[in-house]
ChimeraX commands (.cxc) that place a marker at each C-alpha (Angstrom):
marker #1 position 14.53,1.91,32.75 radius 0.5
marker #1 position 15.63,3.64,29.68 radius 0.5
marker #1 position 15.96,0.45,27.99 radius 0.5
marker #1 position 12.55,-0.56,28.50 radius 0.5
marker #1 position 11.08,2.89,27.59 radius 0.5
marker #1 position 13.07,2.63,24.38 radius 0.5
marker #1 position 12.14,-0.67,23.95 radius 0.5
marker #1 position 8.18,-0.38,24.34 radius 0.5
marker #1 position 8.44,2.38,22.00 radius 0.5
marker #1 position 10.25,0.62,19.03 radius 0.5
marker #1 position 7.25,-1.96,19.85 radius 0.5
marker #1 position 4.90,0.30,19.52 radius 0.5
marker #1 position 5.92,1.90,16.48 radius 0.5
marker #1 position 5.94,-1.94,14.60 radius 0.5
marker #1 position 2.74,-2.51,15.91 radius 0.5
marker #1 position 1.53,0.59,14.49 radius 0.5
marker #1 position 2.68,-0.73,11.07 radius 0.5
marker #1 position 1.16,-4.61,11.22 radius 0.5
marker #1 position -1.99,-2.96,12.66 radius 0.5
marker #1 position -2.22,-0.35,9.62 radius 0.5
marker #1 position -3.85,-2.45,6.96 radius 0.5
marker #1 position -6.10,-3.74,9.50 radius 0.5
marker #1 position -9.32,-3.85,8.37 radius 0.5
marker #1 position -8.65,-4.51,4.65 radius 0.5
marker #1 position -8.09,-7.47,2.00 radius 0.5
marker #1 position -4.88,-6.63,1.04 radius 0.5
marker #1 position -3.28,-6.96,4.86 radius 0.5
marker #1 position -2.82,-10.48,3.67 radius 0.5
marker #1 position -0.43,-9.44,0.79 radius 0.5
marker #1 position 1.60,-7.13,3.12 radius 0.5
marker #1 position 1.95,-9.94,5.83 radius 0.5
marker #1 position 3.07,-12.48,2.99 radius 0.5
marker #1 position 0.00,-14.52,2.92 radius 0.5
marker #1 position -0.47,-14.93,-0.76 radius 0.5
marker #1 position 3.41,-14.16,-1.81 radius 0.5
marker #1 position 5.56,-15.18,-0.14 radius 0.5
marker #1 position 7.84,-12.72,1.45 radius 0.5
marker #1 position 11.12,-13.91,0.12 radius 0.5
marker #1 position 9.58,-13.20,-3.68 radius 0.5
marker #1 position 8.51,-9.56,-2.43 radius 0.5
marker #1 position 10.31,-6.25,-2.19 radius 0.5
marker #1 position 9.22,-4.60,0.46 radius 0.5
marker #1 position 9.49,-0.58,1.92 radius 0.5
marker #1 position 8.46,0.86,4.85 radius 0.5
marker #1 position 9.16,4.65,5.63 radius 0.5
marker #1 position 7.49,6.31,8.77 radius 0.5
marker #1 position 7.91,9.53,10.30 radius 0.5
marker #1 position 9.22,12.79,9.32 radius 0.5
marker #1 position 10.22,12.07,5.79 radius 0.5
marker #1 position 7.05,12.09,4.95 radius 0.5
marker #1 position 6.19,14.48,6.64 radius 0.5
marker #1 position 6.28,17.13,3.58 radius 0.5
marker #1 position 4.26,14.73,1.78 radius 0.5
marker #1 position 1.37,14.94,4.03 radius 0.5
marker #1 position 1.52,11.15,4.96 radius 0.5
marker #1 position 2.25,9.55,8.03 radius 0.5
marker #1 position 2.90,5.71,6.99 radius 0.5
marker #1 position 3.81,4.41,2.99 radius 0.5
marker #1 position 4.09,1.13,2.43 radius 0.5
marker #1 position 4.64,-0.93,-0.69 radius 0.5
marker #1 position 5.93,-4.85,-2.34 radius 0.5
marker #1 position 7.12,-5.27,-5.33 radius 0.5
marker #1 position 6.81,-9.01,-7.14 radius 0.5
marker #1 position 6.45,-10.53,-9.92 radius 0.5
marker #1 position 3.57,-13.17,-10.38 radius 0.5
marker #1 position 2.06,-16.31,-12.21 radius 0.5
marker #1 position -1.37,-15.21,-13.95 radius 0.5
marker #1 position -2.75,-17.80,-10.77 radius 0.5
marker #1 position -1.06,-15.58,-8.27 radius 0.5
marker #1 position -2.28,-12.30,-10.39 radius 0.5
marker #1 position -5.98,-13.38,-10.21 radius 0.5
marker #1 position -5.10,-13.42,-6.26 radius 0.5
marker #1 position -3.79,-10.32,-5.69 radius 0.5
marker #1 position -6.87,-8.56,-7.71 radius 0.5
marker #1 position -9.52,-10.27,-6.33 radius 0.5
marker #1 position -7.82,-8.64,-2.95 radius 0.5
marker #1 position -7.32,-5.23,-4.30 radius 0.5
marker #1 position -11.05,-5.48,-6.18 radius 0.5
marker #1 position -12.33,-6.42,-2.91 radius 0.5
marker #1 position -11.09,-3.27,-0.98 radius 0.5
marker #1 position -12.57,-1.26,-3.85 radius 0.5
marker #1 position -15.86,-2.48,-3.06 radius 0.5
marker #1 position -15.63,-0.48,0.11 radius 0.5
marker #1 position -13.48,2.69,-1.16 radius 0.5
marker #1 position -15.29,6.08,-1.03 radius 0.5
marker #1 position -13.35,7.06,-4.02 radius 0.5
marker #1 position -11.42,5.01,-6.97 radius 0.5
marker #1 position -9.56,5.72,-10.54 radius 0.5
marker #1 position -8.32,3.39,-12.76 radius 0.5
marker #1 position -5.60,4.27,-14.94 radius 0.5
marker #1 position -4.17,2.28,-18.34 radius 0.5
marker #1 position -1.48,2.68,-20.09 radius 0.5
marker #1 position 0.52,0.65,-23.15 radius 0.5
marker #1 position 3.67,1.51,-22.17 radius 0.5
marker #1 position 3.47,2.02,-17.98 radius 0.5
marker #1 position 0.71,-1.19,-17.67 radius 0.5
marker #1 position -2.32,-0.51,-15.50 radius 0.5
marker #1 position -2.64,1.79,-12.15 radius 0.5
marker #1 position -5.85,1.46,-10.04 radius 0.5
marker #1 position -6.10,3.89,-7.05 radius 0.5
marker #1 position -8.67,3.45,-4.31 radius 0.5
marker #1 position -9.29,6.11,-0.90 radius 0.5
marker #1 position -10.58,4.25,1.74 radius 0.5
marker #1 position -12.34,5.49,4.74 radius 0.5
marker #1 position -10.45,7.30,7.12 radius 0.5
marker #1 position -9.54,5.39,10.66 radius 0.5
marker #1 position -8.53,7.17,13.76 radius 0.5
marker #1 position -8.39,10.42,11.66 radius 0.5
marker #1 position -5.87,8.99,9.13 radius 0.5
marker #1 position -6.59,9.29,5.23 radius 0.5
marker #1 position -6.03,5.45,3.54 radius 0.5
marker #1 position -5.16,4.98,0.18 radius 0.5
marker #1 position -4.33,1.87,-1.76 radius 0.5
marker #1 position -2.72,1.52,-5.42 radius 0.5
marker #1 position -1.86,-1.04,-7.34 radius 0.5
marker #1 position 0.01,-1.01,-10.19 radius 0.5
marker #1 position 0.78,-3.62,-12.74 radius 0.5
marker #1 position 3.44,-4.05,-15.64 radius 0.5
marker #1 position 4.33,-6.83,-18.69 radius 0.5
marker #1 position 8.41,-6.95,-18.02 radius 0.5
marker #1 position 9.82,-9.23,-20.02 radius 0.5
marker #1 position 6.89,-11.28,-20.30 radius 0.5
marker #1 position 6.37,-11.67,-16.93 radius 0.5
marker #1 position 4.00,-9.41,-14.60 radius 0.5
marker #1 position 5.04,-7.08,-12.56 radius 0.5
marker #1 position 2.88,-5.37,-10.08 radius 0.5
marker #1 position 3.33,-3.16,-6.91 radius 0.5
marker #1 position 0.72,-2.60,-4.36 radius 0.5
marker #1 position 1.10,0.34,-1.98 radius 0.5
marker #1 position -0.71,1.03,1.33 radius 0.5
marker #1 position -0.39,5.10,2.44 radius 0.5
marker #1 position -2.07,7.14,5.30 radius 0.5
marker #1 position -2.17,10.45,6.21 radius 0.5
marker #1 position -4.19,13.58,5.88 radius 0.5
marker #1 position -3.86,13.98,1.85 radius 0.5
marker #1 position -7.17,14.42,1.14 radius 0.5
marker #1 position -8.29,13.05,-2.16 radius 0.5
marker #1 position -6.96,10.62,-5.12 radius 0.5
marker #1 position -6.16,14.30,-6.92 radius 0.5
marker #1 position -4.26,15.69,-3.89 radius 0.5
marker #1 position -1.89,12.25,-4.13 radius 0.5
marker #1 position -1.77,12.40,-7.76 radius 0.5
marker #1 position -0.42,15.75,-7.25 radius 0.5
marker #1 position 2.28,14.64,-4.82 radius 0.5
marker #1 position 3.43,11.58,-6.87 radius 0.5
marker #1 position 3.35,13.45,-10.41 radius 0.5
marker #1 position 5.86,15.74,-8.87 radius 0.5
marker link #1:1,2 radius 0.2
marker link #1:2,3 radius 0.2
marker link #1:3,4 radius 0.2
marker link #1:4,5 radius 0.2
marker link #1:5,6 radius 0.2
marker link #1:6,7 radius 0.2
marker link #1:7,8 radius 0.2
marker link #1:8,9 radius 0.2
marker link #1:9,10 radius 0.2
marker link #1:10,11 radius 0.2
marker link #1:11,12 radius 0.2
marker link #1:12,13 radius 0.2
marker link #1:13,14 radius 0.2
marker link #1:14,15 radius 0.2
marker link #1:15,16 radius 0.2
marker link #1:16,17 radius 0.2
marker link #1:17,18 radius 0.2
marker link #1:18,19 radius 0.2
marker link #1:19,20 radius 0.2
marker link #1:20,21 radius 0.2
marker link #1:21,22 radius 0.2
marker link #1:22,23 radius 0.2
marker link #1:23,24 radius 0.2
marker link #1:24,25 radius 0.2
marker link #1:25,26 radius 0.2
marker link #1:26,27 radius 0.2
marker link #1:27,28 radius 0.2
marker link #1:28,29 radius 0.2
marker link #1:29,30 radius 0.2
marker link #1:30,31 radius 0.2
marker link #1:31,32 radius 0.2
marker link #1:32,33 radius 0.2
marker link #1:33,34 radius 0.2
marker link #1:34,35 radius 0.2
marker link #1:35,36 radius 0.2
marker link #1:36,37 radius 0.2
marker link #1:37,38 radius 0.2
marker link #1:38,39 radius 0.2
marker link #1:39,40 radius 0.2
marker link #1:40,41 radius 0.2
marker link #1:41,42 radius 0.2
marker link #1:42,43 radius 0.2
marker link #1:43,44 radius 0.2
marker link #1:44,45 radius 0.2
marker link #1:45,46 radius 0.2
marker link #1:46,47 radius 0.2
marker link #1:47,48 radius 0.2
marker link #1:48,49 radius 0.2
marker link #1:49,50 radius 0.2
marker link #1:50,51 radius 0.2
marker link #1:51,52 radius 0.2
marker link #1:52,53 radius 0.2
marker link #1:53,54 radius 0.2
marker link #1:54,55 radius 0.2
marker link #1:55,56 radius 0.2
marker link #1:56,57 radius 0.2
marker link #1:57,58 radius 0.2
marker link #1:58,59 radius 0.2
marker link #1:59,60 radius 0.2
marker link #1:60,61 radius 0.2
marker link #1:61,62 radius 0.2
marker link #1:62,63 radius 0.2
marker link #1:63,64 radius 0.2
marker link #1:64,65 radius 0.2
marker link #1:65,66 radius 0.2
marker link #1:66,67 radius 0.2
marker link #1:67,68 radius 0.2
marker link #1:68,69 radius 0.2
marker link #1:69,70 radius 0.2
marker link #1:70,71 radius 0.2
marker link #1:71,72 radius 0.2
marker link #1:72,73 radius 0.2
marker link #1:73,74 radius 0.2
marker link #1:74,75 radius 0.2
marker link #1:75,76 radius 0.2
marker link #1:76,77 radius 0.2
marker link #1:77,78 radius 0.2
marker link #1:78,79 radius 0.2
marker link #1:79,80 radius 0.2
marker link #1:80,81 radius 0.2
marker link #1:81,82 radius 0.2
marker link #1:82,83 radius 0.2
marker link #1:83,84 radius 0.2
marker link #1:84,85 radius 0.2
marker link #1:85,86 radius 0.2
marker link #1:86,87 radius 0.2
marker link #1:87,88 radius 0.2
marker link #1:88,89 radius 0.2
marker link #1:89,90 radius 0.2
marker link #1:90,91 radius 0.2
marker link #1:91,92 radius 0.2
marker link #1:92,93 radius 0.2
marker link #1:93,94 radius 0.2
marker link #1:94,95 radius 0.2
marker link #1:95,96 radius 0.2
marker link #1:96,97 radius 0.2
marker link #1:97,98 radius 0.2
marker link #1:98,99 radius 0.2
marker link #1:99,100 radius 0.2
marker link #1:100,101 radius 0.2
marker link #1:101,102 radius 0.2
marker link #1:102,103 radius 0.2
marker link #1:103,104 radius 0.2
marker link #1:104,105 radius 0.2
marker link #1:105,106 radius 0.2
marker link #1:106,107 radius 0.2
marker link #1:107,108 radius 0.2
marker link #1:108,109 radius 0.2
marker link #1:109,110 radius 0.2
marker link #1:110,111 radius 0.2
marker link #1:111,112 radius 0.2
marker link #1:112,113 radius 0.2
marker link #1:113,114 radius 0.2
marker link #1:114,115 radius 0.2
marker link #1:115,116 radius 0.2
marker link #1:116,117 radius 0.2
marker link #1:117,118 radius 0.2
marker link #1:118,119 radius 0.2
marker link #1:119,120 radius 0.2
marker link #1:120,121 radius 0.2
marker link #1:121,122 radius 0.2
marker link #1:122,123 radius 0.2
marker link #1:123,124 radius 0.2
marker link #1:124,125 radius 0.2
marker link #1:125,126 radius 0.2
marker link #1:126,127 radius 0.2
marker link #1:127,128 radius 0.2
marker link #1:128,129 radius 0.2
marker link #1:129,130 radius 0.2
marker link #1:130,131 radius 0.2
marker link #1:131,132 radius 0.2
marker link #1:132,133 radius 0.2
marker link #1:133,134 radius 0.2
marker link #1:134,135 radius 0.2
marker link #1:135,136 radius 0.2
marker link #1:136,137 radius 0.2
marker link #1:137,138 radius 0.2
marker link #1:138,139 radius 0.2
marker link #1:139,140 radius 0.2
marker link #1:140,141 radius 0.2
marker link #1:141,142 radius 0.2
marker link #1:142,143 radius 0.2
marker link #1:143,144 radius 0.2
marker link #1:144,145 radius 0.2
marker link #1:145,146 radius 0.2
marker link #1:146,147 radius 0.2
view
């Protein structure tokens, strides 16, 4: 019986994390629909060690892309700014391009999606992350990851 209480709630928990881009373009990305998942780095931290951050789920990939497989991966991002209640777009020569969007709460969770691209070595670099949790504005997490 243990078993199967431990069990359903390890299930539980990874359903919690497929279900938590639900809703929004770049679910795709995360579930290895456009890149595939052996090209990506991906992290996934839940629980108390974010706790102190005020977030309850961050998730991110790392990749590098063809300018094909760029125009992909904005036109998903660009389409969940469409629907953001907040954005900010950030450039810079050395550090590439950062575009942050707030999306609308679900089930009292905050939702914020960044995306930030890079020229390495003449290739592209970008990193798209997917965070909830009760920060409540772009400055709040600006705050938090400046620190």
């Amino acid at each position: 019986m243990k078993r199967l209480t431990v069990l359903l709630i390890v299930w539980m928990s990874c359903w919690a994390v497929v279900c938590a881009q639900r809703g929004l373009s770049v679910g795709g990305l995360f579930d290895g629909r456009i890149i595939p998942k052996e090209r990506m780095v991906e992290t996934k931290v839940r629980g108390k060690m974010l706790s102190k951050y005020r977030l309850s789920l961050f998730r991110s990939v790392r990749f590098t892309v063809s300018l094909h497989e760029l125009a992909e991966v904005t036109e998903l991002v660009g389409s969940d700014a469409k629907s953001a209640v907040s954005s900010e777009r950030m450039e810079n020569k050395e550090r590439g391009t950062t575009l942050m969007l707030q999306m609308a709460p679900v089930a009292g969770q905050n939702r914020y999606v960044c995306m930030k691209t890079a020229i390495d070595g003449g290739r592209v670099a970008v990193m798209v992350i997917y965070m909830e949790g009760k920060i409540e504005s772009l400055d709040d997490l600006r705050k938090i990851i400046n620190k």
